[in-house]
KOLKOL-25481 format. One record per residue (C-alpha): residue in one letter; y, x negated, z. Coordinates in steps of 0.1 Angstrom, whole numbers, plus 5000, padded with zeros to 4 digits. Each point is the difference from the previous one (the first is absolute). Layout:
BEGIN
AYXZ...
END
This chain:
BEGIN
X170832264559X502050185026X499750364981X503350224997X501150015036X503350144987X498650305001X499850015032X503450085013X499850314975X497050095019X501549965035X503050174993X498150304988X498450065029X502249945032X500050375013X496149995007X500849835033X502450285011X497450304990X497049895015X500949785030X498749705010X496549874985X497049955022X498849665011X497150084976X501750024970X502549715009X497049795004X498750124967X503449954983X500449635017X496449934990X500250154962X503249754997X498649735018X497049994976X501750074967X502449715010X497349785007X498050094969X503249904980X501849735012X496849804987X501050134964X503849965006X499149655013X498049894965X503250214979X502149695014X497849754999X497550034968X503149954976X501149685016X495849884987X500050144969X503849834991X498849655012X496749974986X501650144966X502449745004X496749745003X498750154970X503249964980X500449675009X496849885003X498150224968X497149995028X497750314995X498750005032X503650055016X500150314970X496950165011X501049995035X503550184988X498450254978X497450105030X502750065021X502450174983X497350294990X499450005041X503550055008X500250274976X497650185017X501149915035X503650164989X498950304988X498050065037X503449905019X502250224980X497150305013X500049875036X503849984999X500650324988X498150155027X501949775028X503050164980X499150345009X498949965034X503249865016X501450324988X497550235009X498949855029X503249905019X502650284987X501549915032X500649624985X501050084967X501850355003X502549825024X500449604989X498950064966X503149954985X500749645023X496949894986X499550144966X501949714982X497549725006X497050274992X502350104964X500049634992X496349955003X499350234978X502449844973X498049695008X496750184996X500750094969X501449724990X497249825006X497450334983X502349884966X499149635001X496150005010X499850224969X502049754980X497949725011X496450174999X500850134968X501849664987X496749834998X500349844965X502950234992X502649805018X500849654991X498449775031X503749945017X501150374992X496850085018X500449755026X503350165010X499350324991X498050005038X502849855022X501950335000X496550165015X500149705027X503650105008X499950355006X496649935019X501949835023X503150185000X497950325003X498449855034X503349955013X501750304992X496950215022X500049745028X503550035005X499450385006X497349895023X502749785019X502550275003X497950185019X499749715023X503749965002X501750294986X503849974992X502350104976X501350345013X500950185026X498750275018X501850315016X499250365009X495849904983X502249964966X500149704986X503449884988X501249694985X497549894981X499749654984X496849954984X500849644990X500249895040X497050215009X498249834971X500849645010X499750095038X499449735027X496750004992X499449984965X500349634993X496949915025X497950294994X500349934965X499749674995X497250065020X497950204983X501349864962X498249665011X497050195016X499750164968X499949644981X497449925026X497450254997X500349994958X499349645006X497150015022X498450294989X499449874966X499149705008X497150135023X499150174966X499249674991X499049855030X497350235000X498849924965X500449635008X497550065031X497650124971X500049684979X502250084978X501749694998X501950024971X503149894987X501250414993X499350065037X501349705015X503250104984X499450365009X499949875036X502549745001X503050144985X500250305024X499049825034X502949764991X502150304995X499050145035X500149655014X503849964988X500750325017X498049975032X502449745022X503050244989X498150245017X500349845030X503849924999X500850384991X497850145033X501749805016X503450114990X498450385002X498849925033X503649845014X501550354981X498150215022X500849825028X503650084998X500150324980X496050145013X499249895028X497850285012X498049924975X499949645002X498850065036X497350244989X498849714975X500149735029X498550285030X503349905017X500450285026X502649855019X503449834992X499949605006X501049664993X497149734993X498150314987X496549934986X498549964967X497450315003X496549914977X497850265002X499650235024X499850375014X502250225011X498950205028X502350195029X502949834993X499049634998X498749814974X496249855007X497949734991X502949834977X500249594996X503549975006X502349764989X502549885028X503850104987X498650004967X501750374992X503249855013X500349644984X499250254961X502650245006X502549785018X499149624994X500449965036X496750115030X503550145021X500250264970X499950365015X497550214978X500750385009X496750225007X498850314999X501950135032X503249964983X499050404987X498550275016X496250004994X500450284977X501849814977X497749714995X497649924970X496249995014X499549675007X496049944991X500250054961X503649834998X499149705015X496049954989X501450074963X502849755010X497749735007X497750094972X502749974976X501349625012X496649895006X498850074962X503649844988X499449695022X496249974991X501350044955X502749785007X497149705018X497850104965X502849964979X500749645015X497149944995X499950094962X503049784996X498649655012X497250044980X502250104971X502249695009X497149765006X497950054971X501850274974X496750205011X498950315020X498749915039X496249874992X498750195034X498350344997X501950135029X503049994985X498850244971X498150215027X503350045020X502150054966X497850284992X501050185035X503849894991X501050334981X497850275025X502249775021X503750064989X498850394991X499550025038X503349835008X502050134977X498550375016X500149855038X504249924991X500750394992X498050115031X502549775022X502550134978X499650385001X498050025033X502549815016X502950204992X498450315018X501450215015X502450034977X500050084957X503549874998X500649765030X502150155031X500650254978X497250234990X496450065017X497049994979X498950355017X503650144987X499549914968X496750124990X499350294977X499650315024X497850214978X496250005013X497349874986X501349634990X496249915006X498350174967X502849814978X498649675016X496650094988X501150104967X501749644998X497049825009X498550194975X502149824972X500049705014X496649975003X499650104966X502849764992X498749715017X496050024980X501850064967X502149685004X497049765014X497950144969X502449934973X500849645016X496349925002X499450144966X502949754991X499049735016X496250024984X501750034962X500349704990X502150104965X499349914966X500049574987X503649904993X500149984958X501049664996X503749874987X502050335015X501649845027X500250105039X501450364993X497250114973X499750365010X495849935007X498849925035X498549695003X496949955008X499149825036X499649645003X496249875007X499049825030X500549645002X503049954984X503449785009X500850045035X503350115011X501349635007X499549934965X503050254989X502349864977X503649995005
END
Protein backbone atom coordinates (compact mmCIF):
# COMPACT_ATOMS: atom_id res chain seq x y z
CA UNK A 1 0.00 0.00 0.00
CA UNK A 2 3.03 2.15 -0.30
CA UNK A 3 1.70 4.08 -3.63
CA UNK A 4 4.20 4.52 -6.64
CA UNK A 5 7.11 6.10 -4.87
CA UNK A 6 9.13 5.41 -8.06
CA UNK A 7 7.89 8.33 -9.27
CA UNK A 8 9.58 10.16 -7.12
CA UNK A 9 13.14 10.29 -8.29
CA UNK A 10 11.48 11.51 -11.82
CA UNK A 11 10.06 14.22 -9.74
CA UNK A 12 13.20 15.26 -7.94
CA UNK A 13 15.31 15.17 -10.73
CA UNK A 14 12.97 17.61 -12.55
CA UNK A 15 13.25 20.13 -10.36
CA UNK A 16 16.84 20.55 -8.90
CA UNK A 17 17.55 24.18 -10.33
CA UNK A 18 14.67 25.78 -8.07
CA UNK A 19 17.17 25.84 -5.29
CA UNK A 20 19.69 27.85 -7.33
CA UNK A 21 16.95 30.56 -8.69
CA UNK A 22 15.26 31.47 -5.72
CA UNK A 23 17.81 30.99 -2.81
CA UNK A 24 17.33 29.61 0.26
CA UNK A 25 13.52 28.96 1.64
CA UNK A 26 12.27 30.72 4.73
CA UNK A 27 11.96 29.03 8.06
CA UNK A 28 8.24 29.37 7.25
CA UNK A 29 7.99 27.36 4.46
CA UNK A 30 10.61 24.74 5.84
CA UNK A 31 8.37 24.26 8.63
CA UNK A 32 5.48 23.97 6.36
CA UNK A 33 7.32 21.57 4.08
CA UNK A 34 8.69 19.43 7.30
CA UNK A 35 5.19 19.53 8.68
CA UNK A 36 3.15 18.56 5.19
CA UNK A 37 5.66 15.42 5.13
CA UNK A 38 5.61 14.75 8.65
CA UNK A 39 1.78 14.45 8.43
CA UNK A 40 1.34 12.66 5.06
CA UNK A 41 3.98 10.11 6.44
CA UNK A 42 2.10 9.66 9.47
CA UNK A 43 -1.26 9.36 7.85
CA UNK A 44 0.33 6.49 5.70
CA UNK A 45 2.53 4.46 7.42
CA UNK A 46 -0.84 3.24 9.18
CA UNK A 47 -1.99 1.96 5.65
CA UNK A 48 1.56 0.76 4.62
CA UNK A 49 1.56 -1.05 8.02
CA UNK A 50 -1.99 -3.01 7.31
CA UNK A 51 -0.57 -3.62 3.23
CA UNK A 52 2.04 -5.91 5.13
CA UNK A 53 0.17 -7.24 7.63
CA UNK A 54 -3.69 -7.80 6.48
CA UNK A 55 -2.38 -10.54 3.86
CA UNK A 56 -0.57 -12.54 6.35
CA UNK A 57 -4.74 -12.84 8.10
CA UNK A 58 -6.46 -13.28 5.25
CA UNK A 59 -3.77 -16.39 4.09
CA UNK A 60 -4.08 -18.11 7.52
CA UNK A 61 -7.59 -17.95 8.32
CA UNK A 62 -8.15 -19.19 4.52
CA UNK A 63 -5.89 -21.79 5.35
CA UNK A 64 -8.42 -22.59 8.56
CA UNK A 65 -11.23 -22.56 6.26
CA UNK A 66 -9.58 -25.02 3.85
CA UNK A 67 -8.77 -27.24 6.23
CA UNK A 68 -11.20 -27.00 8.66
CA UNK A 69 -14.61 -26.32 5.99
CA UNK A 70 -15.46 -23.98 9.24
CA UNK A 71 -17.75 -21.04 7.98
CA UNK A 72 -17.03 -18.92 10.67
CA UNK A 73 -13.17 -18.87 9.74
CA UNK A 74 -14.76 -18.05 5.84
CA UNK A 75 -16.76 -15.21 6.97
CA UNK A 76 -14.02 -13.77 8.85
CA UNK A 77 -11.79 -14.13 5.35
CA UNK A 78 -14.40 -12.77 3.11
CA UNK A 79 -14.93 -9.64 5.53
CA UNK A 80 -11.53 -8.92 5.37
CA UNK A 81 -10.50 -9.27 2.08
CA UNK A 82 -13.39 -6.59 0.86
CA UNK A 83 -11.56 -4.28 3.85
CA UNK A 84 -8.22 -4.61 2.50
CA UNK A 85 -9.47 -3.81 -0.88
CA UNK A 86 -10.55 -0.70 0.23
CA UNK A 87 -7.64 0.02 2.48
CA UNK A 88 -5.36 -0.49 -0.79
CA UNK A 89 -6.95 1.61 -2.91
CA UNK A 90 -6.57 4.70 -0.02
CA UNK A 91 -2.72 3.73 0.33
CA UNK A 92 -1.99 3.73 -3.26
CA UNK A 93 -3.73 7.72 -3.11
CA UNK A 94 -1.72 8.62 0.08
CA UNK A 95 1.36 7.12 -1.49
CA UNK A 96 1.20 8.83 -4.60
CA UNK A 97 1.08 12.00 -2.92
CA UNK A 98 4.19 11.05 -0.51
CA UNK A 99 5.56 10.28 -4.15
CA UNK A 100 5.25 13.69 -5.26
CA UNK A 101 6.21 15.59 -2.29
CA UNK A 102 9.79 14.23 -1.89
CA UNK A 103 10.27 15.59 -5.22
CA UNK A 104 8.59 18.77 -4.95
CA UNK A 105 9.37 19.50 -1.69
CA UNK A 106 13.08 18.59 -1.24
CA UNK A 107 14.39 19.27 -5.01
CA UNK A 108 17.54 19.73 -2.97
CA UNK A 109 17.20 15.77 -1.87
CA UNK A 110 16.24 14.35 -5.01
CA UNK A 111 17.83 16.64 -7.79
CA UNK A 112 21.22 15.64 -6.19
CA UNK A 113 21.05 11.81 -4.55
CA UNK A 114 18.32 10.86 -6.66
CA UNK A 115 20.03 8.65 -8.74
CA UNK A 116 21.98 6.82 -5.27
CA UNK A 117 18.60 6.22 -4.14
CA UNK A 118 16.28 5.75 -6.96
CA UNK A 119 16.97 1.86 -7.21
CA UNK A 120 15.19 0.81 -3.95
CA UNK A 121 12.28 3.50 -4.77
CA UNK A 122 12.14 1.65 -8.77
CA UNK A 123 11.80 -1.74 -7.01
CA UNK A 124 8.85 -0.71 -4.81
CA UNK A 125 7.04 0.20 -7.37
CA UNK A 126 7.62 -3.28 -9.22
CA UNK A 127 6.46 -4.60 -5.90
CA UNK A 128 3.40 -2.31 -5.81
CA UNK A 129 2.27 -3.46 -8.70
CA UNK A 130 2.89 -6.72 -8.21
CA UNK A 131 0.88 -6.82 -5.49
CA UNK A 132 -2.22 -4.28 -7.51
CA UNK A 133 -2.12 -7.75 -9.95
CA UNK A 134 -2.83 -10.35 -7.14
CA UNK A 135 -5.50 -8.46 -4.75
CA UNK A 136 -7.37 -8.36 -8.06
CA UNK A 137 -6.82 -11.97 -8.68
CA UNK A 138 -7.90 -12.92 -5.27
CA UNK A 139 -10.99 -10.49 -4.86
CA UNK A 140 -12.14 -11.43 -8.07
CA UNK A 141 -11.24 -15.36 -7.61
CA UNK A 142 -14.05 -15.67 -5.19
CA UNK A 143 -15.71 -18.90 -6.60
CA UNK A 144 -13.81 -18.44 -9.89
CA UNK A 145 -10.64 -19.93 -8.65
CA UNK A 146 -10.41 -23.40 -7.36
CA UNK A 147 -9.99 -23.04 -3.25
CA UNK A 148 -5.90 -23.85 -3.44
CA UNK A 149 -5.52 -21.80 -6.68
CA UNK A 150 -7.19 -19.08 -4.63
CA UNK A 151 -5.40 -19.85 -1.57
CA UNK A 152 -2.06 -19.18 -3.35
CA UNK A 153 -3.30 -16.91 -5.60
CA UNK A 154 -2.76 -14.24 -2.26
CA UNK A 155 0.77 -15.18 -1.12
CA UNK A 156 2.27 -13.21 -4.02
CA UNK A 157 0.19 -10.02 -2.53
CA UNK A 158 1.78 -10.96 1.02
CA UNK A 159 5.23 -10.97 -0.65
CA UNK A 160 5.40 -7.92 -2.40
CA UNK A 161 3.63 -6.35 0.80
CA UNK A 162 6.51 -7.05 2.48
CA UNK A 163 9.04 -6.66 0.02
CA UNK A 164 7.43 -3.37 -0.89
CA UNK A 165 8.00 -2.18 3.01
CA UNK A 166 11.51 -3.03 2.64
CA UNK A 167 12.41 -1.65 -0.49
CA UNK A 168 11.01 2.21 1.03
CA UNK A 169 12.57 1.67 4.43
CA UNK A 170 15.81 0.98 2.97
CA UNK A 171 15.54 4.46 1.30
CA UNK A 172 14.61 5.70 4.67
CA UNK A 173 17.88 4.07 6.07
CA UNK A 174 20.15 5.56 3.49
CA UNK A 175 19.37 8.69 4.57
CA UNK A 176 20.46 7.66 7.95
CA UNK A 177 23.63 6.25 6.72
CA UNK A 178 24.27 7.29 3.22
CA UNK A 179 26.98 5.30 1.25
CA UNK A 180 27.56 4.13 -1.96
CA UNK A 181 29.27 7.02 -3.85
CA UNK A 182 31.40 9.52 -3.69
CA UNK A 183 31.24 12.95 -3.60
CA UNK A 184 33.61 15.66 -5.31
CA UNK A 185 33.45 19.18 -6.56
CA UNK A 186 28.96 18.89 -5.18
CA UNK A 187 28.93 16.11 -8.11
CA UNK A 188 28.28 12.98 -7.23
CA UNK A 189 30.53 10.28 -8.75
CA UNK A 190 30.72 6.63 -8.30
CA UNK A 191 27.58 5.61 -7.75
CA UNK A 192 26.50 2.13 -6.48
CA UNK A 193 23.05 2.00 -5.81
CA UNK A 194 23.19 -1.62 -4.62
CA UNK A 195 25.58 -0.48 -1.40
CA UNK A 196 23.55 2.59 -0.82
CA UNK A 197 20.47 0.36 -0.76
CA UNK A 198 21.76 -2.18 1.75
CA UNK A 199 23.59 0.66 3.73
CA UNK A 200 24.68 0.14 7.44
CA UNK A 201 21.49 0.78 8.40
CA UNK A 202 18.97 -1.00 6.51
CA UNK A 203 18.97 -4.37 8.17
CA UNK A 204 17.77 -2.77 11.81
CA UNK A 205 15.63 -0.09 10.47
CA UNK A 206 13.95 -2.59 8.54
CA UNK A 207 13.47 -5.31 10.47
CA UNK A 208 12.19 -2.92 12.60
CA UNK A 209 9.55 -1.50 11.13
CA UNK A 210 8.52 -4.98 9.01
CA UNK A 211 7.74 -6.53 12.65
CA UNK A 212 6.03 -3.22 13.82
CA UNK A 213 4.03 -3.51 10.83
CA UNK A 214 2.95 -7.34 11.88
CA UNK A 215 2.20 -5.75 15.25
CA UNK A 216 -0.17 -3.01 14.67
CA UNK A 217 -2.23 -5.43 11.96
CA UNK A 218 -2.45 -7.70 14.81
CA UNK A 219 -3.66 -5.50 17.43
CA UNK A 220 -5.61 -3.31 15.64
CA UNK A 221 -7.95 -5.84 14.54
CA UNK A 222 -8.19 -7.53 17.32
CA UNK A 223 -9.36 -4.33 19.26
CA UNK A 224 -12.02 -4.46 16.45
CA UNK A 225 -13.19 -7.34 18.26
CA UNK A 226 -12.29 -6.59 21.55
CA UNK A 227 -14.54 -3.86 21.35
CA UNK A 228 -17.49 -5.94 20.14
CA UNK A 229 -16.66 -8.50 22.75
CA UNK A 230 -16.98 -5.58 25.48
CA UNK A 231 -20.68 -5.41 23.92
CA UNK A 232 -21.77 -8.99 24.59
CA UNK A 233 -21.17 -10.22 21.68
CA UNK A 234 -19.76 -13.37 22.70
CA UNK A 235 -19.85 -15.38 19.82
CA UNK A 236 -17.88 -17.96 18.34
CA UNK A 237 -17.38 -15.47 14.79
CA UNK A 238 -15.91 -12.80 17.11
CA UNK A 239 -13.94 -14.83 19.39
CA UNK A 240 -12.21 -15.96 16.25
CA UNK A 241 -12.33 -12.45 14.89
CA UNK A 242 -10.35 -11.57 18.10
CA UNK A 243 -8.18 -14.39 18.62
CA UNK A 244 -6.54 -15.04 15.52
CA UNK A 245 -5.09 -11.52 15.04
CA UNK A 246 -3.95 -10.80 18.87
CA UNK A 247 -2.02 -14.10 18.44
CA UNK A 248 -0.60 -12.67 15.34
CA UNK A 249 0.49 -9.46 17.23
CA UNK A 250 1.39 -11.51 20.20
CA UNK A 251 3.89 -13.76 18.00
CA UNK A 252 5.38 -10.48 16.80
CA UNK A 253 5.41 -8.40 19.93
CA UNK A 254 8.75 -10.08 21.92
CA UNK A 255 10.54 -9.79 18.35
CA UNK A 256 9.88 -6.36 18.80
CA UNK A 257 11.85 -6.14 21.69
CA UNK A 258 14.94 -8.06 20.42
CA UNK A 259 15.05 -5.84 17.15
CA UNK A 260 14.99 -2.26 19.37
CA UNK A 261 17.33 -3.61 20.91
CA UNK A 262 19.64 -4.40 18.05
CA UNK A 263 18.27 -0.72 16.48
CA UNK A 264 19.19 0.70 19.68
CA UNK A 265 22.98 -0.94 19.96
CA UNK A 266 23.06 0.27 15.90
CA UNK A 267 22.64 3.75 16.88
CA UNK A 268 24.90 3.49 19.46
CA UNK A 269 27.79 2.87 17.23
CA UNK A 270 26.70 4.26 13.88
CA UNK A 271 24.08 7.38 15.63
CA UNK A 272 24.96 8.27 18.48
CA UNK A 273 23.73 11.82 18.47
CA UNK A 274 20.67 10.55 18.24
CA UNK A 275 20.79 7.88 20.68
CA UNK A 276 21.84 10.62 23.14
CA UNK A 277 18.91 12.74 22.16
CA UNK A 278 16.56 9.66 22.91
CA UNK A 279 18.33 9.01 26.36
CA UNK A 280 18.63 13.25 27.24
CA UNK A 281 22.34 12.28 27.49
CA UNK A 282 24.12 15.65 27.27
CA UNK A 283 27.30 14.65 28.28
CA UNK A 284 29.72 11.80 27.29
CA UNK A 285 30.03 8.99 30.20
CA UNK A 286 30.58 5.63 31.45
CA UNK A 287 27.85 4.12 33.90
CA UNK A 288 25.47 6.48 32.02
CA UNK A 289 21.85 6.32 33.14
CA UNK A 290 18.74 4.80 31.93
CA UNK A 291 16.67 8.21 31.32
CA UNK A 292 12.55 7.52 31.93
CA UNK A 293 10.72 10.35 31.45
CA UNK A 294 11.67 13.55 31.76
CA UNK A 295 12.22 17.25 30.40
CA UNK A 296 14.63 18.83 28.71
CA UNK A 297 15.24 22.23 29.79
CA UNK A 298 18.70 24.50 29.55
CA UNK A 299 20.72 21.86 28.80
CA UNK A 300 19.87 19.19 31.43
CA UNK A 301 17.36 16.68 31.53
CA UNK A 302 14.65 17.18 34.53
CA UNK A 303 12.45 15.28 36.61
CA UNK A 304 13.64 11.79 34.95
CA UNK A 305 13.69 8.25 37.12
CA UNK A 306 16.94 7.26 36.13
CA UNK A 307 18.28 4.03 35.89
CA UNK A 308 21.91 3.71 37.36
CA UNK A 309 24.35 2.51 34.19
CA UNK A 310 21.34 1.26 32.62
CA UNK A 311 22.24 3.18 29.08
CA UNK A 312 25.69 1.67 29.44
CA UNK A 313 25.13 -2.15 30.49
CA UNK A 314 22.22 -1.94 26.81
CA UNK A 315 24.68 -0.64 24.58
CA UNK A 316 27.78 -2.26 25.99
CA UNK A 317 26.80 -5.20 28.28
CA UNK A 318 29.07 -3.76 30.74
CA UNK A 319 28.07 -0.24 33.47
CA UNK A 320 32.02 0.81 32.37
CA UNK A 321 30.46 1.21 28.74
CA UNK A 322 31.16 4.85 27.51
CA UNK A 323 27.86 6.15 25.87
CA UNK A 324 28.86 9.39 23.86
CA UNK A 325 26.41 12.54 24.39
CA UNK A 326 25.34 15.31 22.93
CA UNK A 327 28.65 17.43 23.37
CA UNK A 328 30.35 15.17 21.04
CA UNK A 329 28.78 17.92 18.15
CA UNK A 330 28.38 21.43 18.23
CA UNK A 331 24.87 22.33 19.56
CA UNK A 332 23.86 23.23 16.11
CA UNK A 333 24.16 19.87 14.95
CA UNK A 334 21.99 18.17 17.50
CA UNK A 335 18.39 16.72 17.11
CA UNK A 336 15.92 18.65 19.75
CA UNK A 337 16.06 16.58 22.46
CA UNK A 338 12.15 16.94 24.03
CA UNK A 339 10.17 15.21 21.10
CA UNK A 340 13.08 12.60 20.44
CA UNK A 341 13.29 11.34 23.71
CA UNK A 342 9.35 11.69 25.10
CA UNK A 343 8.45 9.79 21.63
CA UNK A 344 11.31 7.42 22.60
CA UNK A 345 9.87 6.53 25.76
CA UNK A 346 6.34 6.43 24.40
CA UNK A 347 7.36 4.11 21.80
CA UNK A 348 9.11 1.29 24.38
CA UNK A 349 6.63 1.88 26.94
CA UNK A 350 3.54 0.86 24.65
CA UNK A 351 5.93 -2.21 23.23
CA UNK A 352 6.69 -3.29 26.79
CA UNK A 353 3.06 -2.81 28.14
CA UNK A 354 1.57 -5.24 24.38
CA UNK A 355 4.30 -7.51 25.07
CA UNK A 356 2.92 -7.96 29.33
CA UNK A 357 -0.85 -8.30 27.39
CA UNK A 358 0.32 -10.61 25.09
CA UNK A 359 1.87 -12.89 27.95
CA UNK A 360 -0.87 -12.63 29.32
CA UNK A 361 -3.07 -13.89 26.29
CA UNK A 362 -0.73 -16.82 26.10
CA UNK A 363 -1.18 -18.54 29.67
CA UNK A 364 -4.65 -18.30 29.30
CA UNK A 365 -4.41 -19.82 25.85
CA UNK A 366 -2.06 -22.50 27.44
CA UNK A 367 -4.05 -23.07 30.64
CA UNK A 368 -7.43 -23.53 29.35
CA UNK A 369 -7.49 -23.35 25.15
CA UNK A 370 -9.55 -20.12 26.14
CA UNK A 371 -9.49 -16.22 25.99
CA UNK A 372 -8.38 -14.52 29.64
CA UNK A 373 -12.00 -14.67 31.58
CA UNK A 374 -11.17 -10.99 33.20
CA UNK A 375 -12.82 -7.91 31.64
CA UNK A 376 -9.74 -5.95 31.85
CA UNK A 377 -7.98 -7.86 29.66
CA UNK A 378 -10.71 -7.07 26.82
CA UNK A 379 -10.76 -3.42 28.13
CA UNK A 380 -7.01 -3.10 27.62
CA UNK A 381 -7.09 -5.26 24.19
CA UNK A 382 -9.41 -2.74 22.97
CA UNK A 383 -6.68 0.26 23.67
CA UNK A 384 -3.97 -2.39 22.08
CA UNK A 385 -4.31 -1.13 18.32
CA UNK A 386 -4.76 3.01 19.21
CA UNK A 387 -1.72 1.61 21.03
CA UNK A 388 0.73 0.26 18.38
CA UNK A 389 -0.81 3.23 15.87
CA UNK A 390 0.82 5.58 18.38
CA UNK A 391 4.04 3.54 18.56
CA UNK A 392 4.45 2.73 15.36
CA UNK A 393 3.98 6.94 14.81
CA UNK A 394 6.17 7.68 18.10
CA UNK A 395 9.20 5.28 16.15
CA UNK A 396 9.32 7.65 12.90
CA UNK A 397 9.32 10.83 15.09
CA UNK A 398 12.65 9.36 16.89
CA UNK A 399 13.54 8.37 13.49
CA UNK A 400 13.16 11.52 11.43
CA UNK A 401 13.34 14.08 14.28
CA UNK A 402 16.31 12.61 15.36
CA UNK A 403 18.28 12.81 12.34
CA UNK A 404 17.87 16.72 12.33
CA UNK A 405 19.81 18.70 11.36
CA UNK A 406 20.52 16.91 8.62
CA UNK A 407 18.10 15.26 5.34
CA UNK A 408 20.91 13.00 4.45
CA UNK A 409 23.12 12.48 7.66
CA UNK A 410 26.58 14.61 7.76
CA UNK A 411 25.81 15.16 4.49
CA UNK A 412 22.88 17.36 3.72
CA UNK A 413 20.85 19.94 5.99
CA UNK A 414 17.19 19.73 6.01
CA UNK A 415 17.13 23.74 5.50
CA UNK A 416 19.38 22.95 2.14
CA UNK A 417 17.23 20.79 0.83
CA UNK A 418 13.93 22.25 0.99
CA UNK A 419 11.98 23.55 -2.06
CA UNK A 420 12.92 27.39 -2.18
CA UNK A 421 9.83 28.63 -3.95
CA UNK A 422 7.41 30.54 -1.41
CA UNK A 423 4.34 29.66 -0.36
CA UNK A 424 4.95 25.86 0.72
CA UNK A 425 2.15 26.70 3.32
CA UNK A 426 -1.14 26.89 0.94
CA UNK A 427 0.02 23.29 -0.59
CA UNK A 428 -0.13 22.01 3.14
CA UNK A 429 -3.73 23.18 3.33
CA UNK A 430 -4.56 21.89 0.10
CA UNK A 431 -3.20 18.43 1.38
CA UNK A 432 -5.22 18.45 4.43
CA UNK A 433 -7.90 19.12 2.31
CA UNK A 434 -7.66 15.58 0.70
CA UNK A 435 -6.85 13.97 3.47
CA UNK A 436 -9.47 15.03 5.37
CA UNK A 437 -11.70 14.12 2.66
CA UNK A 438 -9.76 10.86 2.43
CA UNK A 439 -9.89 9.90 5.91
CA UNK A 440 -14.32 10.38 6.25
CA UNK A 441 -14.63 8.48 2.97
CA UNK A 442 -12.60 5.50 4.28
CA UNK A 443 -14.27 5.38 7.95
CA UNK A 444 -17.75 5.53 6.02
CA UNK A 445 -17.27 2.84 3.72
CA UNK A 446 -15.60 0.57 6.59
CA UNK A 447 -18.61 1.25 8.90
CA UNK A 448 -21.01 0.80 6.08
CA UNK A 449 -19.06 -2.63 5.72
CA UNK A 450 -18.91 -3.63 8.88
CA UNK A 451 -22.95 -3.00 9.42
CA UNK A 452 -23.69 -5.30 6.07
CA UNK A 453 -23.92 -8.29 7.10
CA UNK A 454 -24.12 -10.08 3.24
CA UNK A 455 -26.56 -12.31 1.97
CA UNK A 456 -27.19 -16.36 3.79
CA UNK A 457 -24.55 -18.75 2.38
CA UNK A 458 -26.81 -21.08 -0.27
CA UNK A 459 -26.15 -24.28 1.16
CA UNK A 460 -23.77 -27.26 -0.50
CA UNK A 461 -21.33 -24.55 -2.46
CA UNK A 462 -18.48 -24.91 -0.41
CA UNK A 463 -16.19 -22.19 1.36
CA UNK A 464 -15.47 -20.17 -1.91
CA UNK A 465 -19.30 -19.81 -3.10
CA UNK A 466 -19.05 -16.31 -4.57
CA UNK A 467 -22.22 -15.16 -1.85
CA UNK A 468 -21.24 -13.53 1.49
CA UNK A 469 -22.25 -15.33 4.24
CA UNK A 470 -24.37 -14.22 6.49
CA UNK A 471 -23.05 -13.44 10.29
CA UNK A 472 -23.19 -16.02 12.85
CA UNK A 473 -25.97 -15.36 15.81
CA UNK A 474 -25.08 -14.85 19.32
CA UNK A 475 -24.50 -17.73 21.48
CA UNK A 476 -22.80 -19.99 19.41
CA UNK A 477 -19.45 -22.41 19.84
CA UNK A 478 -16.87 -20.51 21.54
CA UNK A 479 -13.55 -20.14 20.04
CA UNK A 480 -11.99 -23.09 22.21
CA UNK A 481 -14.32 -25.30 20.62
CA UNK A 482 -12.53 -24.95 17.11
CA UNK A 483 -11.83 -27.97 15.40
CA UNK A 484 -8.62 -29.00 14.16
Amino acid sequence: MSGTPGVTVLVGLAVPALTAAAGPASPADLVAARTQMAFSLGWHIVLACLGVGMPALLLFTEWRALRTGDDDHLRLVRRWAKAVGVLFAVGAVSGTILSFEMGLLWPGLMGVYGEVIGLPFALEGNAFFLEAIFIGVYLYGWGRLSPRLHLLSGVPVLVAGVASAFFVVTANAWMNQPVGFTLEGGRIRDVDPWRAMMNPATPPQTLHMIVAAFMVTGFAVASVYAVALLRGRRDRYHRLGFAIPFALGAVFAPIQIVAGDYAARFLAEYQPVKLAAMEGLFQTRSHAPLSLGGIESGGALHYAVEIPSGLSLLVGDSPGTVVRGLDVVPAADRPPVNPVHLAFDAMVGIGFFLLLLSVWFAVAWWRRRDLPRSPWFLRLAALSGVAAVVAVEAGWIVTEVGRQPWVVYGRLRTADAVNPVPGLWAGFAAVLLVYAVLTVATVYVLRRMARDSGAPETAGKGVHAPQEPEEPAQGATPVAGDRG
